[in-house]
C-alpha positions in Angstrom: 19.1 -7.7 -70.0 20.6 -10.0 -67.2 20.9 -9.3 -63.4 24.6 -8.5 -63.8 24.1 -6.2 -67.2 21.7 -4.4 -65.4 24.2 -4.0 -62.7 26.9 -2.6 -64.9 24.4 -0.2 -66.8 22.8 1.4 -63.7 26.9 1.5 -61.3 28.2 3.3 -64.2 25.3 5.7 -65.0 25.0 6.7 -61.5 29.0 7.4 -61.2 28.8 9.2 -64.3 25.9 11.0 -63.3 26.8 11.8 -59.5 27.9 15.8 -60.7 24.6 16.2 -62.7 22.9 14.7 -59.7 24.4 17.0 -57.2 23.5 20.0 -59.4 19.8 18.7 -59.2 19.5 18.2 -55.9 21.2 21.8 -54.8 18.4 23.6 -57.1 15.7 21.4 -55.3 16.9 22.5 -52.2 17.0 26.2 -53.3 13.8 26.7 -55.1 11.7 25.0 -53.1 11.1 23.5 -49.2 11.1 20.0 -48.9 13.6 16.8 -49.4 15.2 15.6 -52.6 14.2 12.9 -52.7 10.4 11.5 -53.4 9.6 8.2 -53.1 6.4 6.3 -53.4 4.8 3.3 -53.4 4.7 1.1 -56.8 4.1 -2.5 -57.8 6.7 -4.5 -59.0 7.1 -8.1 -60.8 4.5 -10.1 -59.6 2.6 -7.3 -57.8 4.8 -7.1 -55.2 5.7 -3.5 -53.8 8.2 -1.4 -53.4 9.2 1.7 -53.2 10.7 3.9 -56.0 13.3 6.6 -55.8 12.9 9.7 -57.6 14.0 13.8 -57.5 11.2 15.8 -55.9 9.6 18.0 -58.5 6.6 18.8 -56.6 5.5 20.9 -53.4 5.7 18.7 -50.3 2.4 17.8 -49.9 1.1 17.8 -53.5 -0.9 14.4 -53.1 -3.5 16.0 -50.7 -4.1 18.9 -52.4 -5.5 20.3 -55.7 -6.2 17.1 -58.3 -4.4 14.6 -55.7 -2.9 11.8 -57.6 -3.4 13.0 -61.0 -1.3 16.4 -62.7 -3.3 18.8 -64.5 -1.8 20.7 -67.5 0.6 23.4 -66.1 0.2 21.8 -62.6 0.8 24.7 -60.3 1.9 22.4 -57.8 5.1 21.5 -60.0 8.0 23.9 -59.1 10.3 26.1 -61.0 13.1 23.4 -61.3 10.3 20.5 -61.3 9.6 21.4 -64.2 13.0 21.3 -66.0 14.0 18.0 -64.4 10.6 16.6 -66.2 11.3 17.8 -69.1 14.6 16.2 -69.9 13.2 13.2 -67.3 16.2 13.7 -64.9 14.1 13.1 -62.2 14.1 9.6 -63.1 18.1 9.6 -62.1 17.4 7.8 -58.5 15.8 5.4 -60.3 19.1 4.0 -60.6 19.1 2.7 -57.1 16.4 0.6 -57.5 18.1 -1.0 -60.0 21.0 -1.8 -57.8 18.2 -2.5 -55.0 17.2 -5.2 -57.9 13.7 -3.9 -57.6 13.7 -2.5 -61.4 15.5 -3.7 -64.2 17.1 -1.1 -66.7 14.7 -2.1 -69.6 11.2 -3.3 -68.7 7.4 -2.2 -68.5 7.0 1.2 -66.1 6.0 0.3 -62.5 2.7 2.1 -61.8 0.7 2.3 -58.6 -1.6 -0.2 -57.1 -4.7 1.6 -58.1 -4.2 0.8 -61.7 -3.1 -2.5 -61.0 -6.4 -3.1 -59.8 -8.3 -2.1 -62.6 -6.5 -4.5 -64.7 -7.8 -7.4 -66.7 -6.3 -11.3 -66.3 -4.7 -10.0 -70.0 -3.2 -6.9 -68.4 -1.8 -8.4 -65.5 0.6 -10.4 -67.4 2.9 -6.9 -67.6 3.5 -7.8 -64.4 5.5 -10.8 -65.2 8.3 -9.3 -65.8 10.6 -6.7 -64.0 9.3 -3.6 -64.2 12.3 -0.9 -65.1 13.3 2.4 -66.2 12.5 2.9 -69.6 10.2 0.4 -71.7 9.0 -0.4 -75.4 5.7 2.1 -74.5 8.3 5.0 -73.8 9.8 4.5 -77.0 7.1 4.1 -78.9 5.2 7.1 -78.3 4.7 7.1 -74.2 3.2 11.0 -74.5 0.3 10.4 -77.2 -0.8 7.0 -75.8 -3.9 6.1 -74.0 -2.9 3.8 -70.9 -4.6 0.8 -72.1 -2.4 1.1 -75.5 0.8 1.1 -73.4 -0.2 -1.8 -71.6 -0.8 -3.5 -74.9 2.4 -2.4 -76.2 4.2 -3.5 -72.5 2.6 -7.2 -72.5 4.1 -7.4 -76.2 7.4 -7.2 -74.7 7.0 -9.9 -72.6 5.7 -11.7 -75.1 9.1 -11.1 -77.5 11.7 -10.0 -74.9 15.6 -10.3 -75.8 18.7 -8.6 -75.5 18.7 -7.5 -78.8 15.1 -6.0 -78.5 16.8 -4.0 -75.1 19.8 -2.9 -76.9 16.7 -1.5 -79.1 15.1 0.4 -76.6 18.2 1.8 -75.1 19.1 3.2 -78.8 16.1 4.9 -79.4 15.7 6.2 -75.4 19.3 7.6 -75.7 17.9 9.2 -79.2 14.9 11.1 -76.7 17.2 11.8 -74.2 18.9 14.0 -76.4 16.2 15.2 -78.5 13.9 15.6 -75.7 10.8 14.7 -78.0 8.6 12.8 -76.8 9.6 13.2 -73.2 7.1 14.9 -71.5 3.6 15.1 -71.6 1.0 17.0 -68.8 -1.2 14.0 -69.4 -2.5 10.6 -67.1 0.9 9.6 -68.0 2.5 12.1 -65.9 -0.1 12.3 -63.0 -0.7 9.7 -60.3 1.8 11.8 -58.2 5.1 12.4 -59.2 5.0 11.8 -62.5 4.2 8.6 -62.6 2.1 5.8 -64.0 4.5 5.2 -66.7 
């Protein structure tokens, strides 16, 4: 997808998703202390960083304490609502902005933390030539039951054979998970590195 598709996609999910927003960020605010809003530091097209938006779904303070970065099956340190808004991966919502913010692209490899980045090889690196965005062809082709390195694979294939018609694709069948909620949510790597990340 272009710049101004992208634009379109991400203003008109986020107007039609400002009530479902609202309702997520009052139950943040009731069940637990703490902001809305997380954010934290990931690396973008061509390593560069930024920061990405996301609905809290942890404790404050969750990085510094029990398994840090990663998330342990039934993570105490997820709350009550945290969990729900994994589950149906509504916390993703706010990455909206950063599509507007032109750091993310609607379709494109997951943005994942400089600590993986590091590990990768010359091979790996090249998912990193594109815009990173909010759902990819690893999420739709099995994101929970993946090792990392297979996602990469499966990432640096879509640069490889990018087109519009491939991201119509992956909007189909990530519309079809939305609604199912297979394949959504796993307590694995995936879903550790901090809020739910490195996918």
């Amino acid at each position: 997808m272009n710049r101004l598709a992208d634009l379109l996609v991400a203003g008109a999910a986020l107007v039609l998703t400002a009530p479902l927003l609202a309702v997520c960020a009052v139950a943040i605010k009731l069940d637990s202390r703490g902001p809305v809003l997380y954010r934290q530091r990931r690396v973008g097209r061509d390593g560069a960083p930024f920061e990405l938006y996301k609905l809290r779904t942890m404790v404050v303070g969750a990085e510094s304490t029990g398994a840090g970065l990663y998330i342990e099956a039934r993570d105490a340190r997820i709350t009550r609502v945290g969990w729900v808004l994994r589950r149906f991966s509504l916390d993703e919502l706010p990455n909206l902005l950063n599509v507007l913010r032109g750091e993310l692209a609607v379709v494109g490899p997951r943005p994942t933390v400089q600590e993986q980045v590091d590990r990768y090889t010359a091979h790996q690196r090249r998912r990193l030539e594109v815009k990173p965005g909010i759902t990819g062809w690893a999420q739709v082709n099995g994101r929970t039951s993946l090792s990392w390195p297979e996602r990469i694979e499966l990432d640096v294939w879509y640069v490889d054979n990018r087109s519009p018609a491939l991201d119509l694709r992956i909007l189909a069948r990530t519309a079809r998970m939305l609604l199912s909620g297979d394949g959504l949510y796993s307590s694995d790597l995936e879903q550790g590195w901090g809020e739910k990340p490195p996918e």
